[in-house]
Biotite code that builds the C-alpha atoms (Angstrom):
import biotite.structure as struc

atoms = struc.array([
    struc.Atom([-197.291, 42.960, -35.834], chain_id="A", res_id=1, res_name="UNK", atom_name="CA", element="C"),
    struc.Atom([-195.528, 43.518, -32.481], chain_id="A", res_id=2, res_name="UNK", atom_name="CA", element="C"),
    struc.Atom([-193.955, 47.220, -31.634], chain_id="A", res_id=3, res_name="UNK", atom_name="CA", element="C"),
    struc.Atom([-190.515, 47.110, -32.171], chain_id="A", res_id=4, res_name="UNK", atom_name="CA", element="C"),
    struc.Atom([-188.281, 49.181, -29.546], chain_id="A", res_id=5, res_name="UNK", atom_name="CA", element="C"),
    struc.Atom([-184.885, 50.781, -31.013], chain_id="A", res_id=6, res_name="UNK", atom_name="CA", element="C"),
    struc.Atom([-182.182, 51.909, -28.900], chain_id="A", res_id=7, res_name="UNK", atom_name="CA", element="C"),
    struc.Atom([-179.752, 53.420, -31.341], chain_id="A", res_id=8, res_name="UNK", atom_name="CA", element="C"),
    struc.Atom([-175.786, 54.339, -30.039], chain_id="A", res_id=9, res_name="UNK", atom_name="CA", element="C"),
    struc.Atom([-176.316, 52.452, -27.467], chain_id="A", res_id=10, res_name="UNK", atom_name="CA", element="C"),
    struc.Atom([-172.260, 52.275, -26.796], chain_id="A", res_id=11, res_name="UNK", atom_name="CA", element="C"),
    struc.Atom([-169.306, 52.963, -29.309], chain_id="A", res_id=12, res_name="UNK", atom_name="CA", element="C"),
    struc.Atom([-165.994, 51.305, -28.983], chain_id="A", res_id=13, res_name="UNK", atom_name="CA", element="C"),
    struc.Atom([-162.668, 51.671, -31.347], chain_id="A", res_id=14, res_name="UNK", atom_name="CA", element="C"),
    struc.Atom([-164.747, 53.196, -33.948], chain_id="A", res_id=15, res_name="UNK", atom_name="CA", element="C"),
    struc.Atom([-167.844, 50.299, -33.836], chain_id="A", res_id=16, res_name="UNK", atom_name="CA", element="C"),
    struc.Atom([-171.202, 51.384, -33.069], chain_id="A", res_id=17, res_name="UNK", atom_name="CA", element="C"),
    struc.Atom([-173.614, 49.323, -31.127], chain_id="A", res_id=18, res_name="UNK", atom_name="CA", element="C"),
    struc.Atom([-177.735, 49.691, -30.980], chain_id="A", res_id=19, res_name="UNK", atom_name="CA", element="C"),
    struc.Atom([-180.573, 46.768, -29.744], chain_id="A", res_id=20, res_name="UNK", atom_name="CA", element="C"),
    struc.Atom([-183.569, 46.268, -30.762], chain_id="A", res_id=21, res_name="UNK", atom_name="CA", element="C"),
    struc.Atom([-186.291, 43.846, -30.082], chain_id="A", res_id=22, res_name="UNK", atom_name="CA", element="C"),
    struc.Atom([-190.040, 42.885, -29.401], chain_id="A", res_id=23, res_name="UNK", atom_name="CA", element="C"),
    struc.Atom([-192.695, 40.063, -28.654], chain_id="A", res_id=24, res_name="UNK", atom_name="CA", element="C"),
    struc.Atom([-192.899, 37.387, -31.141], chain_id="A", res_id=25, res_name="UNK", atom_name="CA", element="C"),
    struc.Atom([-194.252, 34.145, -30.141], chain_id="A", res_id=26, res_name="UNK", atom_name="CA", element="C"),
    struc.Atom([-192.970, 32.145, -33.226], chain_id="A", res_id=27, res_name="UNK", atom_name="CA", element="C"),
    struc.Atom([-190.321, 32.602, -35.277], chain_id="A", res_id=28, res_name="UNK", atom_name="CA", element="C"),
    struc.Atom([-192.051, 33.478, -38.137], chain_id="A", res_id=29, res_name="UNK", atom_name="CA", element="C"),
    struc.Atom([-192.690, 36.831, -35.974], chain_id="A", res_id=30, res_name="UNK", atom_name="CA", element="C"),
    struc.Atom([-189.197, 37.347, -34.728], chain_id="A", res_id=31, res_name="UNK", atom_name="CA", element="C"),
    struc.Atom([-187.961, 37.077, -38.947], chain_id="A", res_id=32, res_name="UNK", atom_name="CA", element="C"),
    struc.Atom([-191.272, 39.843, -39.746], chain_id="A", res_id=33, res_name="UNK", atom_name="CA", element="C"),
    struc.Atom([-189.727, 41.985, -36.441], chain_id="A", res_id=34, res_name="UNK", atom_name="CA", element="C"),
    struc.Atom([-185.890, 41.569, -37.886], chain_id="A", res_id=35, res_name="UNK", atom_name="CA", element="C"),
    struc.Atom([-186.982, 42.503, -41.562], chain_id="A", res_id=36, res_name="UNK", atom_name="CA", element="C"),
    struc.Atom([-188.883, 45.406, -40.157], chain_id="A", res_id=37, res_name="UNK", atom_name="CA", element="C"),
    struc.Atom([-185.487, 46.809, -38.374], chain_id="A", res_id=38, res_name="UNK", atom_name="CA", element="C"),
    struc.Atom([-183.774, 45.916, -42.145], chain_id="A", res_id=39, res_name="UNK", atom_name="CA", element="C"),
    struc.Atom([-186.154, 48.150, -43.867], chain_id="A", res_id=40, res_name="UNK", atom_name="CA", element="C"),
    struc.Atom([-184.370, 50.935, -41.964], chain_id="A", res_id=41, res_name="UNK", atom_name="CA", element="C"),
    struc.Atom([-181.593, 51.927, -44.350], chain_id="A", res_id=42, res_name="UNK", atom_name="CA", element="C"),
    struc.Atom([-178.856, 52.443, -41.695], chain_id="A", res_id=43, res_name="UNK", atom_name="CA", element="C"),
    struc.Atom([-179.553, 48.869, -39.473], chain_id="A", res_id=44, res_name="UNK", atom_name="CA", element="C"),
    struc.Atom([-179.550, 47.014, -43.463], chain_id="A", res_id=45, res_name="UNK", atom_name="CA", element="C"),
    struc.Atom([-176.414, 48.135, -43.456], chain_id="A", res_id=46, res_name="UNK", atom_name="CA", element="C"),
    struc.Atom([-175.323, 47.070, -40.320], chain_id="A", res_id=47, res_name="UNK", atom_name="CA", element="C"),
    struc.Atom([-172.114, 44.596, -40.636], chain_id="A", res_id=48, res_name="UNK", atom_name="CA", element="C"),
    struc.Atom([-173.498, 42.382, -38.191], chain_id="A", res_id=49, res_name="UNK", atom_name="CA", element="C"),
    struc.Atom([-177.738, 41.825, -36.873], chain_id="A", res_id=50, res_name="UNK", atom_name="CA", element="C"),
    struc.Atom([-177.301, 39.441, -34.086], chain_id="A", res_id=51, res_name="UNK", atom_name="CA", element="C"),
    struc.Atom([-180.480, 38.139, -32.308], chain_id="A", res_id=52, res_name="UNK", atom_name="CA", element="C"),
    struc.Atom([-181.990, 35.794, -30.167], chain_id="A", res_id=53, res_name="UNK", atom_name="CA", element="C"),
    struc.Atom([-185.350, 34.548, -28.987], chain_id="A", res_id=54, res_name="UNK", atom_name="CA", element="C"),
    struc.Atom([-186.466, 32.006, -26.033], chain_id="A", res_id=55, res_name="UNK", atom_name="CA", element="C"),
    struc.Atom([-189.687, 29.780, -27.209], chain_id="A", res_id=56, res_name="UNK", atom_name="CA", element="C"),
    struc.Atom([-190.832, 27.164, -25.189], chain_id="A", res_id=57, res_name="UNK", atom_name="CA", element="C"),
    struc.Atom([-188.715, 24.512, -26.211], chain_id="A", res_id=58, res_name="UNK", atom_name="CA", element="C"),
    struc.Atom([-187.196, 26.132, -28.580], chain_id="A", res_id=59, res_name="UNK", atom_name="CA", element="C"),
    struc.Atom([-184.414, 28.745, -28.194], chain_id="A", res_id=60, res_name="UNK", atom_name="CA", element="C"),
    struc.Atom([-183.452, 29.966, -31.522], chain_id="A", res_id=61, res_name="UNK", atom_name="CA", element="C"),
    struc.Atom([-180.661, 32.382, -32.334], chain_id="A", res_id=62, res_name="UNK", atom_name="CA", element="C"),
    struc.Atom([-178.474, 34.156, -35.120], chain_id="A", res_id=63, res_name="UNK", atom_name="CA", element="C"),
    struc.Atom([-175.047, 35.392, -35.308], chain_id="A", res_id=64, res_name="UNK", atom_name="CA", element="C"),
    struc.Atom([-175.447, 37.234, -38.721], chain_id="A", res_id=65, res_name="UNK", atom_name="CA", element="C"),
    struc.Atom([-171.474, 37.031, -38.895], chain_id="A", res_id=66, res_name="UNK", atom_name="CA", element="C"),
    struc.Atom([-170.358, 37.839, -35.084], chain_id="A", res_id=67, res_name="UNK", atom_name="CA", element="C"),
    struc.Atom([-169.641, 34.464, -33.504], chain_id="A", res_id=68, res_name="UNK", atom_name="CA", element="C"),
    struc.Atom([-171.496, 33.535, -30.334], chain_id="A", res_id=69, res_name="UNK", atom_name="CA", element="C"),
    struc.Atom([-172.950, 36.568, -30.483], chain_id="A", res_id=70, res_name="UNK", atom_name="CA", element="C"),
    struc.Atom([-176.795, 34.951, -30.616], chain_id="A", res_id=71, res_name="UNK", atom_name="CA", element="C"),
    struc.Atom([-175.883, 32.735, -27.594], chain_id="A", res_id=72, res_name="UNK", atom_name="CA", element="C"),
    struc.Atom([-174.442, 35.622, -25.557], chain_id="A", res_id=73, res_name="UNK", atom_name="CA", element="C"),
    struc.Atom([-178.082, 37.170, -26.432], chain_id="A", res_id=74, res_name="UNK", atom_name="CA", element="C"),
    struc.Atom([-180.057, 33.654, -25.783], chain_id="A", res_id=75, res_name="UNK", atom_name="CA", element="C"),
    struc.Atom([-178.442, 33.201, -22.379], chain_id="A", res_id=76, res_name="UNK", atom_name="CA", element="C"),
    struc.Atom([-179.193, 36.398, -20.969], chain_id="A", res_id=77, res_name="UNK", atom_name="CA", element="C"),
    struc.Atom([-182.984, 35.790, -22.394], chain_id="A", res_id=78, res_name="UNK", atom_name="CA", element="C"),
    struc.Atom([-182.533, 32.519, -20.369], chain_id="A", res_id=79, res_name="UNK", atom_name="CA", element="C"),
    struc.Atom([-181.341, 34.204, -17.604], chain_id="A", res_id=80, res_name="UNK", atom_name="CA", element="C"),
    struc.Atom([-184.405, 36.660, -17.254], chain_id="A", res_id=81, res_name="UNK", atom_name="CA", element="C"),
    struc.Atom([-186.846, 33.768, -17.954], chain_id="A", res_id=82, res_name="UNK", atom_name="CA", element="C"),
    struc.Atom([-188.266, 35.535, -20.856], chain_id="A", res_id=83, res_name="UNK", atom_name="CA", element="C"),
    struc.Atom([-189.566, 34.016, -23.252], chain_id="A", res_id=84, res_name="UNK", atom_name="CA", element="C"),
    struc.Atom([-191.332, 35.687, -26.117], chain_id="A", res_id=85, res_name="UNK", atom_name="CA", element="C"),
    struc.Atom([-189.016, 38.123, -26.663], chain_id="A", res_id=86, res_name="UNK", atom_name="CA", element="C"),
    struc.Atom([-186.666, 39.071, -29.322], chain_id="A", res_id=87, res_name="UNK", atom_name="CA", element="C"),
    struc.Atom([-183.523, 40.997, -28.719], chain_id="A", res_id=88, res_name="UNK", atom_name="CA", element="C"),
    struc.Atom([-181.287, 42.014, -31.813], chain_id="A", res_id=89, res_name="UNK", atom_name="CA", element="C"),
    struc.Atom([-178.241, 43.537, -31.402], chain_id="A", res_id=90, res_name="UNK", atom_name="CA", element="C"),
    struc.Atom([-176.730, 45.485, -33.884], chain_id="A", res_id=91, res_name="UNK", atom_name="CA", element="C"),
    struc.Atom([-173.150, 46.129, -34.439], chain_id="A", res_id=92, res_name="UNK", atom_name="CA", element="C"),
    struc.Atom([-171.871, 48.714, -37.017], chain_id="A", res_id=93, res_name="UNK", atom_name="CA", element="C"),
    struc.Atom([-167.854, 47.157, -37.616], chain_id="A", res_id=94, res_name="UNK", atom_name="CA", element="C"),
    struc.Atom([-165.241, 50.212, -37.289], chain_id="A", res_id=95, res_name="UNK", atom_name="CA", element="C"),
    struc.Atom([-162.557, 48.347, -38.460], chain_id="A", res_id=96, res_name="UNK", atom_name="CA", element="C"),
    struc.Atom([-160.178, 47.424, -35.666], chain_id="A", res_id=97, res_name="UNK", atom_name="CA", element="C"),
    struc.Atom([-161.491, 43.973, -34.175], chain_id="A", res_id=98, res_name="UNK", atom_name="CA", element="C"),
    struc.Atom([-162.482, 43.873, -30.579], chain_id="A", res_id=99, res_name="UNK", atom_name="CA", element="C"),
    struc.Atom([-161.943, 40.526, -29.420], chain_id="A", res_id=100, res_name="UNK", atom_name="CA", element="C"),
    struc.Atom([-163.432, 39.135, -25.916], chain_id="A", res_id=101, res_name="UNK", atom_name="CA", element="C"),
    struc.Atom([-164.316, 42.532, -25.827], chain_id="A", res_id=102, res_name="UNK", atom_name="CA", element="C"),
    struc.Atom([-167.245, 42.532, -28.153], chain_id="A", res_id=103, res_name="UNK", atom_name="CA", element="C"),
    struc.Atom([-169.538, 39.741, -26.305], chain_id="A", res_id=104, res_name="UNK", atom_name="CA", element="C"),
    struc.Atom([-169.106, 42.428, -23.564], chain_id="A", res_id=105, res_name="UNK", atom_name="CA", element="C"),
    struc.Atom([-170.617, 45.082, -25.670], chain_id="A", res_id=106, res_name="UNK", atom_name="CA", element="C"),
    struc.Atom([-173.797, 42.655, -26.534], chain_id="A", res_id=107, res_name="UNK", atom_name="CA", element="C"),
    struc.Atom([-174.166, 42.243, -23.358], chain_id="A", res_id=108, res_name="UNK", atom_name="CA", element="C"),
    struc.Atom([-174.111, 45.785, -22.273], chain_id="A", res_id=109, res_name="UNK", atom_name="CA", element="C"),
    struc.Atom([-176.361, 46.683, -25.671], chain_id="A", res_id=110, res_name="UNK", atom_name="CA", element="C"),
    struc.Atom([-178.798, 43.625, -24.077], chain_id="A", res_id=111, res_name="UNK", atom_name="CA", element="C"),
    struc.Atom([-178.654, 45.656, -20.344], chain_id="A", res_id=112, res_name="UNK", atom_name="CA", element="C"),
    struc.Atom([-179.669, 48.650, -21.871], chain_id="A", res_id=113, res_name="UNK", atom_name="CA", element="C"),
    struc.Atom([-183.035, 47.472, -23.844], chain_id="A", res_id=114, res_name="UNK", atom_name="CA", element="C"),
    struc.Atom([-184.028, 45.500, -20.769], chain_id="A", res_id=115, res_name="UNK", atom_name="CA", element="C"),
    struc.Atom([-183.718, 48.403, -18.900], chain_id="A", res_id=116, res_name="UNK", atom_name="CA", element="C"),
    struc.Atom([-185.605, 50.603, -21.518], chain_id="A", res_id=117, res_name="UNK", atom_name="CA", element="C"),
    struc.Atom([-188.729, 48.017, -20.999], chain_id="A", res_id=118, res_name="UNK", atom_name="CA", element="C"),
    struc.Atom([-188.063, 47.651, -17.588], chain_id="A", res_id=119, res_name="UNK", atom_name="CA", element="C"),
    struc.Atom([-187.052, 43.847, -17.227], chain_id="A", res_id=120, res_name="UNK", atom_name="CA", element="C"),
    struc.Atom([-185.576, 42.595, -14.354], chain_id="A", res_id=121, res_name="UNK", atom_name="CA", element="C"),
    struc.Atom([-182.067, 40.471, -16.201], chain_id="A", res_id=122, res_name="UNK", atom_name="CA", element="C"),
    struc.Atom([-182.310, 37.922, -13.273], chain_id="A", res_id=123, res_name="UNK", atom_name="CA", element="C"),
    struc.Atom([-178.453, 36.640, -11.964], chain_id="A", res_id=124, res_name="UNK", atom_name="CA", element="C"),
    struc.Atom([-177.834, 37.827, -15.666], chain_id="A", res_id=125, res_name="UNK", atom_name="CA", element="C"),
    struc.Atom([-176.867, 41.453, -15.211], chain_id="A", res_id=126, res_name="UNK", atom_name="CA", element="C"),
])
């Protein structure tokens, strides 16, 4: 199975907590072994929200796990970067006052940062 990279506290906002996470997979059989391995991590299974994404040749496939749009805020930054084979979960601990607009900001930030960490180049989608 594919490495998976954790970036924990990756930004904190009105008492939520943000990390990403994310590796290769090629199918999405791989991306759901990659998101159970985060799970098995006691602190990300209880995570309020596990949001991911992943670009396959014709076949984008995303997840909101609960925060809506999140996956295609995730999916069209993948887009964006041409880069495919990749998943990208972000993880959002909820601190109980909602965020609004504001959150789809924070996945993208919490995106920034791990292709930064592996040193991708986001495209026109920084």
């Amino acid at each position: 199975m594919a490495e998976l990279i954790i970036l924990e506290n990756v930004l904190s906002d009105r008492g939520s907590k943000y990390a990403v996470a994310g590796g290769l997979a090629q199918t999405r059989g791989e991306a759901e072994a990659l998101i159970k391995d985060l799970k098995r991590r006691k602190k990300f299974a209880k995570a309020t929200h596990n949001s991911w994404a992943l670009l396959l040749p014709g076949e984008p496939i995303k997840a909101d796990d609960g925060e809506a749009g999140a996956g295609m805020v995730i999916l069209r930054m993948l887009e964006r970067a041409g880069l495919e084979g990749h998943l990208v979960i972000v993880t959002r601990w909820f601190g109980g006052t909602h965020l609004g607009g504001d959150r789809f900001r924070h996945v993208q930030s919490a995106v920034r940062a791990y292709f930064a960490e592996v040193g991708i180049d986001p495209g026109d989608g920084s």
